[in-house]
DRENDO-1510 file (C-alpha; in Angstrom, 1 decimal, always signed):
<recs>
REC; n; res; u; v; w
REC; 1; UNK; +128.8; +50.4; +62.8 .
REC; 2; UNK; +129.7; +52.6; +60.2 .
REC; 3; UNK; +127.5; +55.6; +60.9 .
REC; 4; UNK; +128.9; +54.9; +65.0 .
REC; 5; UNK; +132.5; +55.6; +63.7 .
REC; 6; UNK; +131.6; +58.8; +61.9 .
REC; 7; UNK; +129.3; +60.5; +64.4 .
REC; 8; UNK; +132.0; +59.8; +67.1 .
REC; 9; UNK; +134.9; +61.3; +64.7 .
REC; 10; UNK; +132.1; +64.2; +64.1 .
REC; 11; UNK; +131.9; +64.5; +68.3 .
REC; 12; UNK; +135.5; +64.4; +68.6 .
REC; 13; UNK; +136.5; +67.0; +65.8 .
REC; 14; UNK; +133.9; +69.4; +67.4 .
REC; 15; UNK; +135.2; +68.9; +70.9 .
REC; 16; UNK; +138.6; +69.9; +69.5 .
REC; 17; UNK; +137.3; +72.7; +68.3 .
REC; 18; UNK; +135.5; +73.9; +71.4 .
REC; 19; UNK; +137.9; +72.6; +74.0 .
REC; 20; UNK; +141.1; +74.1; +72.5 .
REC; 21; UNK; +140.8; +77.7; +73.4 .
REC; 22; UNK; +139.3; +77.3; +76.4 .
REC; 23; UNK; +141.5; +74.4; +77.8 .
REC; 24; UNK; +144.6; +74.0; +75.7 .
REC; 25; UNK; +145.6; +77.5; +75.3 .
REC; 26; UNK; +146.6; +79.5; +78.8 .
REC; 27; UNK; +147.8; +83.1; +79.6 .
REC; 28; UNK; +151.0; +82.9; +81.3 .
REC; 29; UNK; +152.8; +86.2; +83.3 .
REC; 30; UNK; +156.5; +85.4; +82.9 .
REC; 31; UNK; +157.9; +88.4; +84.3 .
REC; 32; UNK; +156.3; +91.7; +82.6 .
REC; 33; UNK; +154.7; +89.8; +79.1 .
REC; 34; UNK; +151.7; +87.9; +79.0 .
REC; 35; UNK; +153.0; +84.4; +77.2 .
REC; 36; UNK; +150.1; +82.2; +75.6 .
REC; 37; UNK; +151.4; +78.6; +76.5 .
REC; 38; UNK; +149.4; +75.6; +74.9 .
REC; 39; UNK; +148.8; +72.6; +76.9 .
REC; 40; UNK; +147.5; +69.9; +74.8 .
REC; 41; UNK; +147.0; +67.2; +77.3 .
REC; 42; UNK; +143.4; +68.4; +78.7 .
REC; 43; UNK; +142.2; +69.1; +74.8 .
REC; 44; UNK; +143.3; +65.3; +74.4 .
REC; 45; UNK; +141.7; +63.6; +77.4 .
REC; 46; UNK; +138.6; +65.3; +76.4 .
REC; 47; UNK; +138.2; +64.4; +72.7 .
REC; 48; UNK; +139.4; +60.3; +73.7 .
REC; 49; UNK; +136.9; +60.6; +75.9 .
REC; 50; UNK; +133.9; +62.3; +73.4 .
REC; 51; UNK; +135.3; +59.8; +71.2 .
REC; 52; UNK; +135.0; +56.6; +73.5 .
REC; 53; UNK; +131.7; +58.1; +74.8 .
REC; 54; UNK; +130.1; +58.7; +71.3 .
REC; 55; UNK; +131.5; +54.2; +70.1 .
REC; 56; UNK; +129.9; +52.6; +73.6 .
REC; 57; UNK; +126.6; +55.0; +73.4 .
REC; 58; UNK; +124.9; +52.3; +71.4 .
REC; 59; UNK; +125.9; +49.7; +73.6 .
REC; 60; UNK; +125.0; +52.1; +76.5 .
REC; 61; UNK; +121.4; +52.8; +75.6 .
REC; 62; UNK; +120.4; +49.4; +75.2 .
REC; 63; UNK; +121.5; +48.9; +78.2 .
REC; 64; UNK; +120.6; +52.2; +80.2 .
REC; 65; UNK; +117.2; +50.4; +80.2 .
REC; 66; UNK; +118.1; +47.8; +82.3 .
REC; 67; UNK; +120.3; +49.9; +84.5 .
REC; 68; UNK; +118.4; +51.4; +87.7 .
REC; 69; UNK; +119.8; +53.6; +90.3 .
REC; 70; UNK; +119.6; +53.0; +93.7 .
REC; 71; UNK; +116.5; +54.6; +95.4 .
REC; 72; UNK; +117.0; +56.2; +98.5 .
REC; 73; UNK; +115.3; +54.2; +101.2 .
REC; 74; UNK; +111.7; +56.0; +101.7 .
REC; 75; UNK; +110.9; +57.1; +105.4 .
REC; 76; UNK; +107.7; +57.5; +107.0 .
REC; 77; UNK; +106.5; +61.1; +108.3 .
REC; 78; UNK; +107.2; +59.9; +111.6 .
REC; 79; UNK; +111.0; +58.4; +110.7 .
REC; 80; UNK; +111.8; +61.7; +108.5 .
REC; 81; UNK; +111.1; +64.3; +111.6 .
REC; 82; UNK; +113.1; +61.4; +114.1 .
REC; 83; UNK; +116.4; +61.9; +110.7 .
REC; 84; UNK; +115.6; +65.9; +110.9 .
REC; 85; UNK; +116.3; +66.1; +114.6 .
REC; 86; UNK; +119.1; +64.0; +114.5 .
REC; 87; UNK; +121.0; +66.0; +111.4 .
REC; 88; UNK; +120.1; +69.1; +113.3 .
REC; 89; UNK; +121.9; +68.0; +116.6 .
REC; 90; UNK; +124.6; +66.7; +114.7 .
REC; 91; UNK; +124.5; +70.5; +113.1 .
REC; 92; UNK; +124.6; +72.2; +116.2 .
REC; 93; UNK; +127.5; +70.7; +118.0 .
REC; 94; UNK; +129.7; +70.4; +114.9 .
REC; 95; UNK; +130.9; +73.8; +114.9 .
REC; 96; UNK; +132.5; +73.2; +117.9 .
REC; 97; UNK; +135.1; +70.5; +116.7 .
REC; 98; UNK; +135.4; +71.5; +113.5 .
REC; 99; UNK; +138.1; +73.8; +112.1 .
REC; 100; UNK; +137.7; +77.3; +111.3 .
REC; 101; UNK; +137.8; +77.2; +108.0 .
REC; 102; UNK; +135.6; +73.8; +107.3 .
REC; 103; UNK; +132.9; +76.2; +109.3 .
REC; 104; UNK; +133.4; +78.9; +107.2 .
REC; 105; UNK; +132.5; +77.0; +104.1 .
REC; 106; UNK; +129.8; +75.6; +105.7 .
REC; 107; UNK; +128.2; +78.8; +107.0 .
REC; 108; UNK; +128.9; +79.7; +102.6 .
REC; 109; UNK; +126.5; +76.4; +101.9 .
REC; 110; UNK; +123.8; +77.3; +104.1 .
REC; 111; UNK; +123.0; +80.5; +102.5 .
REC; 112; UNK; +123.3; +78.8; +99.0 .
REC; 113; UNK; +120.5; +76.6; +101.2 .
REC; 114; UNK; +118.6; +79.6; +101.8 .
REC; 115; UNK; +118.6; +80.8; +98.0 .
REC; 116; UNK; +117.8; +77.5; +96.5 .
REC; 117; UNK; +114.6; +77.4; +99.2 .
REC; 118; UNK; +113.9; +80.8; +98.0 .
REC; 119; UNK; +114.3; +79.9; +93.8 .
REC; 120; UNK; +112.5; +76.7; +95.0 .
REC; 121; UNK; +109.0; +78.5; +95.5 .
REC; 122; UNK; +109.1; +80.4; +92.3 .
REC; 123; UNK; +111.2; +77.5; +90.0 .
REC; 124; UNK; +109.9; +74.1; +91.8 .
REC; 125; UNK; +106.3; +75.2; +92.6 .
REC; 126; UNK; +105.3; +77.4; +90.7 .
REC; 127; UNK; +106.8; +76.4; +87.6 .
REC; 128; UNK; +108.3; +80.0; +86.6 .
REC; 129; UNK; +112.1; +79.8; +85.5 .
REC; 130; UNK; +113.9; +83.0; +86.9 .
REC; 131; UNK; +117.3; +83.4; +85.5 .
REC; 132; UNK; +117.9; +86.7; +87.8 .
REC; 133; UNK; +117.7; +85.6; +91.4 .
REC; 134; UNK; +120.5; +86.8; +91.8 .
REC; 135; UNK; +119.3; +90.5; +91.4 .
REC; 136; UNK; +116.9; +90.2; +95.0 .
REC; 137; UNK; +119.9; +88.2; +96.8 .
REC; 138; UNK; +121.9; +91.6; +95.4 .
REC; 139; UNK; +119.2; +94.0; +96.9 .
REC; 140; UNK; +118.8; +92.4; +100.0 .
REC; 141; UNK; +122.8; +92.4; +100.7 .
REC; 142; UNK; +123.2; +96.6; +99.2 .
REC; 143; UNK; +120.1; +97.5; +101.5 .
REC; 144; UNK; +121.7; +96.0; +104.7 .
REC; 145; UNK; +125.0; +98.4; +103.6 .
REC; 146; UNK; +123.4; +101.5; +102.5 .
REC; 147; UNK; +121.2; +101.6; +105.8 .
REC; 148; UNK; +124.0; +101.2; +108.2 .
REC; 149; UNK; +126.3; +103.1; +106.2 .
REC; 150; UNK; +123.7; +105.8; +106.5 .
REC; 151; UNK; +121.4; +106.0; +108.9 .
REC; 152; UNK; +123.4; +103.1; +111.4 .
REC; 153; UNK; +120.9; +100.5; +111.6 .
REC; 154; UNK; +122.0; +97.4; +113.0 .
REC; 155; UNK; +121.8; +94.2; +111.0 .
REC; 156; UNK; +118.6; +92.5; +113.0 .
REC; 157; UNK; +116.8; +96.2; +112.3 .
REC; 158; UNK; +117.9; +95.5; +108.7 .
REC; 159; UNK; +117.1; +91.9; +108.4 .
REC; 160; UNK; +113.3; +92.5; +107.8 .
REC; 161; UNK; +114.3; +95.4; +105.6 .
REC; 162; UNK; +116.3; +93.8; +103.8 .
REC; 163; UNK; +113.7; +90.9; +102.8 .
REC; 164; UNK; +111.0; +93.6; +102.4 .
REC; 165; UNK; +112.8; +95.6; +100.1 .
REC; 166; UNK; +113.6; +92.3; +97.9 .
REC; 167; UNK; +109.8; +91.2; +97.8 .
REC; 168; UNK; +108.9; +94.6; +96.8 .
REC; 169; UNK; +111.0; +94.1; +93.5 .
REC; 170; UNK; +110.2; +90.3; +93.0 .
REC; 171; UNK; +106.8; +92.2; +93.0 .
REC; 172; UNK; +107.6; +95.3; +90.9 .
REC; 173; UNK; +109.2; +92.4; +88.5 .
REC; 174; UNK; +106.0; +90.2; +88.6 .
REC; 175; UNK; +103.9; +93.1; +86.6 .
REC; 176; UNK; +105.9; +92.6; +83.0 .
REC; 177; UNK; +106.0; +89.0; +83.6 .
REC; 178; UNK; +102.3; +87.4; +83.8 .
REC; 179; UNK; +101.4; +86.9; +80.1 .
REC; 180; UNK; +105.3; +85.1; +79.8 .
REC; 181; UNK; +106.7; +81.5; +79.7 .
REC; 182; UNK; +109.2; +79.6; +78.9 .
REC; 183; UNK; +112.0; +81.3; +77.3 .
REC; 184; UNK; +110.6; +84.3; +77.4 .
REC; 185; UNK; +110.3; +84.2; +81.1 .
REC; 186; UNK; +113.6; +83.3; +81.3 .
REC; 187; UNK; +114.8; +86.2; +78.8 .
REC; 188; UNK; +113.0; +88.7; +80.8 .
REC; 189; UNK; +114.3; +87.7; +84.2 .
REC; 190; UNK; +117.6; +87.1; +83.1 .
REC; 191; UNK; +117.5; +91.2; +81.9 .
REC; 192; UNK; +116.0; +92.0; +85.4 .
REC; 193; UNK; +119.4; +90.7; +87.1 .
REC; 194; UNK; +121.9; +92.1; +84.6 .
REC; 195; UNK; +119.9; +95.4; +85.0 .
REC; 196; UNK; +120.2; +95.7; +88.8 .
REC; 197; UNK; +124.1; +94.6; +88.7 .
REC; 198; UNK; +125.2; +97.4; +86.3 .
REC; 199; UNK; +122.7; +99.9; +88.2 .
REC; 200; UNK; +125.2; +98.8; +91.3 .
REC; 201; UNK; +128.0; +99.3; +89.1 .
REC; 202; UNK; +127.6; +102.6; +87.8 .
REC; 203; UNK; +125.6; +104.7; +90.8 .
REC; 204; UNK; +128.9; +105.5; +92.1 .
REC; 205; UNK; +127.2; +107.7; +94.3 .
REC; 206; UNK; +124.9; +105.9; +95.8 .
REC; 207; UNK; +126.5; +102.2; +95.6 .
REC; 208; UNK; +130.3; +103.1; +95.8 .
REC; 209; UNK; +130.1; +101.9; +91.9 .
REC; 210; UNK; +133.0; +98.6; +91.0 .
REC; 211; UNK; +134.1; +99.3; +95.2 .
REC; 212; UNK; +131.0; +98.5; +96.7 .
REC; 213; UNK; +130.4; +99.4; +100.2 .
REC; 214; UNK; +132.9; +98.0; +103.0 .
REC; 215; UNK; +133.2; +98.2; +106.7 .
REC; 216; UNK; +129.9; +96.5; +107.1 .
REC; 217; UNK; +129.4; +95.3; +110.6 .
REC; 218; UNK; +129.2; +92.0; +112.4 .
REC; 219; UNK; +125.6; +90.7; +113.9 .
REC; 220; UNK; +125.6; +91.1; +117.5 .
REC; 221; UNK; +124.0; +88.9; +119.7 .
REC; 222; UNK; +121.2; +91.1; +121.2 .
REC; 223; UNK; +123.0; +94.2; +121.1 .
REC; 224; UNK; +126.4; +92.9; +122.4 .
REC; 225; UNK; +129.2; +92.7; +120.2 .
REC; 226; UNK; +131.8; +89.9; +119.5 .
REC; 227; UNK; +134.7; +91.8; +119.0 .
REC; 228; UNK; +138.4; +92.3; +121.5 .
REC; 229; UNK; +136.9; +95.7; +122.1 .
REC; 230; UNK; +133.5; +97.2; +122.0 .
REC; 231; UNK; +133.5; +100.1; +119.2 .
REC; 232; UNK; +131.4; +102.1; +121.9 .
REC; 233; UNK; +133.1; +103.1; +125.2 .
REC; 234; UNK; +132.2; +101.6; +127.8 .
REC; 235; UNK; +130.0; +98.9; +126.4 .
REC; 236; UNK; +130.8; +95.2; +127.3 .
REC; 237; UNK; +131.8; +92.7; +124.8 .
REC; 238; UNK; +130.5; +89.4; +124.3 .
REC; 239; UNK; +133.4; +87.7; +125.8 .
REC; 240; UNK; +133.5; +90.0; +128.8 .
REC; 241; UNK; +130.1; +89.5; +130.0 .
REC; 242; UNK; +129.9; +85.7; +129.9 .
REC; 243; UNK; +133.9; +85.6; +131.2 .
REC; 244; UNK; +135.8; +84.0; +128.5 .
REC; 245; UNK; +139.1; +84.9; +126.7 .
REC; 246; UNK; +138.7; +86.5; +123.5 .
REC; 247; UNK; +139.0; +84.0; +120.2 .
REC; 248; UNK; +138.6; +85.1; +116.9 .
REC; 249; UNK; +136.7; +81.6; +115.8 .
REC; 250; UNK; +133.7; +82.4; +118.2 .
REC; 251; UNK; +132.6; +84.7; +115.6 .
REC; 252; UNK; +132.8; +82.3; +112.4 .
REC; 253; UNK; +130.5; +79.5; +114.8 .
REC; 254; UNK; +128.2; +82.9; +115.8 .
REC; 255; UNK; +127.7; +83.8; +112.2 .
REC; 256; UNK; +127.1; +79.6; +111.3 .
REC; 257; UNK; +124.6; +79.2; +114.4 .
REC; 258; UNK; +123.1; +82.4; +112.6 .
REC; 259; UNK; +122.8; +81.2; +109.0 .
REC; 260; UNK; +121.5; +77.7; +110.8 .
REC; 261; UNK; +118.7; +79.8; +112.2 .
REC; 262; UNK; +118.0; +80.9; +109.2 .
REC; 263; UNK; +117.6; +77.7; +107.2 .
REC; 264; UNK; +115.2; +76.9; +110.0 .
REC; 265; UNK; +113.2; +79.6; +109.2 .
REC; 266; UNK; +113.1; +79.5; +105.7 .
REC; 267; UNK; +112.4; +75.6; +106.3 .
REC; 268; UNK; +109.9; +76.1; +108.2 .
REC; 269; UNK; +107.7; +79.0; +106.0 .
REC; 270; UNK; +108.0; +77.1; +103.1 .
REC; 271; UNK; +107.1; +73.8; +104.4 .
REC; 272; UNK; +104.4; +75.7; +106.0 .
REC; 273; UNK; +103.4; +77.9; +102.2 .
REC; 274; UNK; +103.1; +74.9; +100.6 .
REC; 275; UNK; +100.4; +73.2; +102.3 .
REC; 276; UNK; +98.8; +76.0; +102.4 .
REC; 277; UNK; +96.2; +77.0; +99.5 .
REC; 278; UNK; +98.5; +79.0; +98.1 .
REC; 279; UNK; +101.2; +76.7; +97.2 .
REC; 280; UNK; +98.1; +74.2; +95.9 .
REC; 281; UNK; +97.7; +77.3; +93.8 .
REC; 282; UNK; +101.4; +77.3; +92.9 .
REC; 283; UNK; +101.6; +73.6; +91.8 .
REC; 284; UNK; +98.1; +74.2; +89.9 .
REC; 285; UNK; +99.7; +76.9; +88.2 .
REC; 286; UNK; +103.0; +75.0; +87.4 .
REC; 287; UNK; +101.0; +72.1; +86.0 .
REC; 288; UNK; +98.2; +73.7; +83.7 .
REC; 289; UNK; +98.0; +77.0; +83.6 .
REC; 290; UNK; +94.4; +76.9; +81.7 .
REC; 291; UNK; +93.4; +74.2; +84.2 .
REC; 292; UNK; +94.3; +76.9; +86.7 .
REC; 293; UNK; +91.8; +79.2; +85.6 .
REC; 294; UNK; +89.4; +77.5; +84.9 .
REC; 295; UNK; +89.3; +76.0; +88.7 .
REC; 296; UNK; +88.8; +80.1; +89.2 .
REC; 297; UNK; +92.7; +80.7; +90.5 .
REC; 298; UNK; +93.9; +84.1; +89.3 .
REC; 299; UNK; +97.0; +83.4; +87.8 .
REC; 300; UNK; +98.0; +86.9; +88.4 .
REC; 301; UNK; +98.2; +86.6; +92.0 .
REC; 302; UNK; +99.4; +83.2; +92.2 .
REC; 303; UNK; +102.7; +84.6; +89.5 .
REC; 304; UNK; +103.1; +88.0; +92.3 .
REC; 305; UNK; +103.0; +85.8; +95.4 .
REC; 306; UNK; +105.8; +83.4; +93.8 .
REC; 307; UNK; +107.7; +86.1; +92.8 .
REC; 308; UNK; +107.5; +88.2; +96.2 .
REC; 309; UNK; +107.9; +85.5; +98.7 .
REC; 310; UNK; +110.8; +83.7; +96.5 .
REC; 311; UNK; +112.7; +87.3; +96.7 .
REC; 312; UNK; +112.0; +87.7; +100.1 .
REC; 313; UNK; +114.0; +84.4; +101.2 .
REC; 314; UNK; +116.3; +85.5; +98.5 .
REC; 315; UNK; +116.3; +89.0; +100.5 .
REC; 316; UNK; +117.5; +87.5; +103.9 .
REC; 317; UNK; +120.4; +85.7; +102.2 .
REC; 318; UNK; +121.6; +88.8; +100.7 .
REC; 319; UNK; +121.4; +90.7; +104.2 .
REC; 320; UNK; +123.3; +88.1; +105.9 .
REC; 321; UNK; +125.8; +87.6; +103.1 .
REC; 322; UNK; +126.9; +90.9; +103.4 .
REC; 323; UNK; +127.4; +90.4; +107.5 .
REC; 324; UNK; +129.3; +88.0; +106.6 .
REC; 325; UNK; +131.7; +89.4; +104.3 .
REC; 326; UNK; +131.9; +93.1; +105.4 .
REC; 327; UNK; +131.8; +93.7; +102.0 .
REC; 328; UNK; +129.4; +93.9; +99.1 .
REC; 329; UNK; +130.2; +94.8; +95.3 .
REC; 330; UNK; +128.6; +94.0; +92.1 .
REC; 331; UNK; +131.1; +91.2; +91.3 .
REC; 332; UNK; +129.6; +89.4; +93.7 .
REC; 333; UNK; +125.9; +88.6; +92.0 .
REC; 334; UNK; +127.0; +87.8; +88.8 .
REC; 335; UNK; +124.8; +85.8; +86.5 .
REC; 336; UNK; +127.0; +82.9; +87.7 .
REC; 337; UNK; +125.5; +83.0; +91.1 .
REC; 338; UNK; +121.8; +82.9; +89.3 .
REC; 339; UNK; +122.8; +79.8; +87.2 .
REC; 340; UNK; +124.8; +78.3; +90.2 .
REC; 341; UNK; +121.2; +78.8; +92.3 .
REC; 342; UNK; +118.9; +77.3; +89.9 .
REC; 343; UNK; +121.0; +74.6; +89.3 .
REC; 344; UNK; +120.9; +73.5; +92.9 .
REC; 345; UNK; +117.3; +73.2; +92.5 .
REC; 346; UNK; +117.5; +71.2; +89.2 .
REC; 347; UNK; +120.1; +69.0; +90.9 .
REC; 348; UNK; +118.1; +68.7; +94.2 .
REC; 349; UNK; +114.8; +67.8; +92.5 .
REC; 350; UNK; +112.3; +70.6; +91.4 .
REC; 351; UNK; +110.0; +71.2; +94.1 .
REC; 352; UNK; +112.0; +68.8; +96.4 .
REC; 353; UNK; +113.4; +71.0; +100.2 .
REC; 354; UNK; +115.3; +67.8; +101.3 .
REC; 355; UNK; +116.6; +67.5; +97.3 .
REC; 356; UNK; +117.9; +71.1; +97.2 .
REC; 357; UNK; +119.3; +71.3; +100.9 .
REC; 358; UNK; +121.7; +68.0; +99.8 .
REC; 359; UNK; +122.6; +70.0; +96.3 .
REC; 360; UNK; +123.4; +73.2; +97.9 .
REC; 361; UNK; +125.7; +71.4; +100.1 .
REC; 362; UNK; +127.2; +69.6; +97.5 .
REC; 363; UNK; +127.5; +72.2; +95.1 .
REC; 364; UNK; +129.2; +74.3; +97.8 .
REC; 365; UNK; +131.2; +71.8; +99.5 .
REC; 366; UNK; +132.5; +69.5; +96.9 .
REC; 367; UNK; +134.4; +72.3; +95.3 .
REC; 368; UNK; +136.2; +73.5; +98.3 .
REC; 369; UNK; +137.4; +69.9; +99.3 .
REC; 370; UNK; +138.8; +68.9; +95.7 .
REC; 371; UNK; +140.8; +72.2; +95.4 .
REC; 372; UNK; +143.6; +70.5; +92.7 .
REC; 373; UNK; +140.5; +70.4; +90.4 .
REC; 374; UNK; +139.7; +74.1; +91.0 .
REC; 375; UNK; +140.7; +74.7; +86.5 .
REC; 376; UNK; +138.1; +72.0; +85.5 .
REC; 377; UNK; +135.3; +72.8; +88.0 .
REC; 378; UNK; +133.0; +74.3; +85.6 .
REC; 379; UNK; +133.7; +71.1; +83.5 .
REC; 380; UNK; +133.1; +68.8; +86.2 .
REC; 381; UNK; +130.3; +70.5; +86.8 .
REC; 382; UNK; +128.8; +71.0; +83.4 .
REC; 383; UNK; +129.3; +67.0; +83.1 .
REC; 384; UNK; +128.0; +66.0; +86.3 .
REC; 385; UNK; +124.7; +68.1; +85.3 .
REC; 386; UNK; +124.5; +66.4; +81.7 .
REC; 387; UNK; +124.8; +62.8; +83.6 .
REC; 388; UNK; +122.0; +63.9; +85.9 .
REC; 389; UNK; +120.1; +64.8; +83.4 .
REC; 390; UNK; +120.5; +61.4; +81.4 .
REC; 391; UNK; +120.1; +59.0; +84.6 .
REC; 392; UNK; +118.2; +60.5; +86.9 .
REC; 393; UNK; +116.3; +64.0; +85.6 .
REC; 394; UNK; +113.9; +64.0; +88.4 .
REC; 395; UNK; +116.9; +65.1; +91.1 .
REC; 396; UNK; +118.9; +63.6; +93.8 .
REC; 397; UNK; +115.9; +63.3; +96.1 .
REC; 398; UNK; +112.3; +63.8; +94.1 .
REC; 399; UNK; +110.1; +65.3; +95.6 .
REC; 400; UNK; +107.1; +63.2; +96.3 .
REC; 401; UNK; +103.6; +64.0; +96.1 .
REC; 402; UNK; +100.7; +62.9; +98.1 .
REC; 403; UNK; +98.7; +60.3; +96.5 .
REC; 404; UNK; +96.1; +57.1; +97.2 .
REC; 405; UNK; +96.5; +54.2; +96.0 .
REC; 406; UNK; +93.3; +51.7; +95.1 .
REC; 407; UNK; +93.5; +47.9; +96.2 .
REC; 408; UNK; +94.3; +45.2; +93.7 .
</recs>
């Protein structure tokens, strides 16, 4: 009991420590000074709560092994396409009821679903950890600019493009990674994304440098704008042709249907990649790498093919975030939205597509809804990770493996 009470006053001493600049003491504007106010109550409700924590976690591990999370109920192949075409009906007509801005946020979590399918190949089955996905996802959106800034391509020209240009430097980064692992992999690739964010920053003249590029235009639907007015004279609008007043929320349900297509797709080719050799090759790979070569798999080409195709995926997010926005700069691929990716597919389940659809929506949502908790969300979310870790560190939804059972 004795060594309880001093490791929890240890835990609560250090969390005072760590918590106190970054919770209790604020920057305040009042008028033209900057005022540091300190606001204890956070700092407090933290180390009661390490405290508490650190007392019952004897108690709590004795009896972790008894506790059990509910399992989700397991379908059947047959049952799990009936609950795809169900959620996807449900997808489709939502838009239409729901408010502009809940649809707006939702067209945000599908491409988060897009990336974490994308990190999925090269994290979850292949076994690589890439700390700087967020450098293709950057490429993809900065090629869709740069081509219709300069030479007017339209977004579906630059769709391909854009994914093209992404797998070409997943495969350009594959090269200095194929004798890494582990943290060195990680070390490496997290240097690949800082290195293409500061490139963005400081080619001023190619990039637009901290302003980014702007005035990016819409996706059309085959050619034909939705806008009031066509930018061309002359042309018909989308709104003219099928005889409909103008709204400004039939663009916000275009762009979801369109980022809904694209989950599809991406849902589709890696549901189709990983029953194909290659993504045998991929789990081979992830489990034992020796075991890999000695089955007579080049490791080489399995580590390229993750890298290429992830970045591709990661490619066709980028391209459509920046229809999206109309805007791209280098403060939007932070390392943030790297660690922000790969935790959706730690959260989700490593190798799991149902488990990181649910996390990306989660991640994505769940913030937006409990706004009065926007100071403490990377709190929340740091704990809610740790939990996830402790009680369930396969995922939300593992992914589950083919396998034959032999009769009693």
């Amino acid at each position: 009991m004795t060594t309880t009470v001093k490791n929890a006053v240890a835990a609560a001493i250090l969390t005072a420590i760590l918590t106190t600049p970054l919770l209790g003491l604020q920057l305040q504007l009042d008028g033209y000074q900057v005022v540091l106010h300190a606001h204890w109550t956070p700092v407090l409700i933290a180390v009661l709560a390490v405290f508490v924590f650190q007392l019952c976690k004897p108690v709590l591990s004795r009896s972790s092994a008894h506790i059990r999370l509910p399992a989700l109920p397991r379908l059947k192949p047959t049952q799990q396409r009936y609950a795809m075409l169900v959620l996807l009906a449900v997808a489709l007509i939502w838009p239409f009821f729901g408010s502009r801005g809940n649809v707006d946020i939702a067209t945000l979590a599908l491409i988060y679903v897009i990336l974490g399918l994308g990190l999925n190949i090269v994290v979850g089955f292949a076994g690589l950890l890439d700390l700087g996905y967020v450098g293709f996802y950057a490429v993809g959106g900065y090629t869709y600019a740069l081509l219709n800034q300069s030479f007017g391509l339209s977004f579906w020209e630059c769709l391909p493009l854009a994914a093209g240009m992404s797998a070409l430097f997943g495969f350009i980064l594959g090269f200095p990674v194929l004798r890494l692992r582990g943290d060195y992999l990680a070390i490496v690739t997290l240097g690949f994304g800082e290195i293409i964010r500061l490139l963005l920053n400081n080619l001023t003249w190619l990039t637009g440098g901290p302003d980014g590029v702007s005035s990016i235009p819409k996706p059309t639907v085959f050619g034909i704008e939705m806008a009031r007015r066509a930018s061309v004279e002359g042309a018909t609008t989308f709104h003219e042709l099928i005889g409909i007043p103008y709204q400004g929320g039939h663009m916000v349900i275009f762009l979801y249907l369109l980022a809904l297509l694209l989950v599809l797709v991406t849902y589709f080719f890696t549901s189709r990649l990983i029953r194909m050799p290659m993504g045998r090759a991929w789990e081979a790979l992830r489990d034992d790498e020796i075991a890999c070569r000695s089955l007579g798999i080049n490791p080489t080409k399995i580590k390229l093919s993750a890298f290429t195709l992830g970045a591709a995926f990661a490619g066709l997010a980028g391209c459509f975030f920046a229809a999206r926005q109309g805007l791209v700069n280098p403060e939007s691929f932070t390392f943030i939205e790297s660690a922000l990716i790969l935790a959706i597919v730690v959260l989700g389940g490593m190798g799991s597509q149902m488990g990181v659809i649910l996390a990306a929506i989660l991640l994505t949502v769940l913030p937006e809804v409990a706004r009065s908790f926007a100071e403490y969300r990377m709190l929340i979310f740091g704990l809610v990770m740790v939990l996830m870790m402790m009680w369930r560190p396969q995922g939300l939804l593992p992914a589950s493996r083919p396998h034959v059972e032999l009769p009693q």
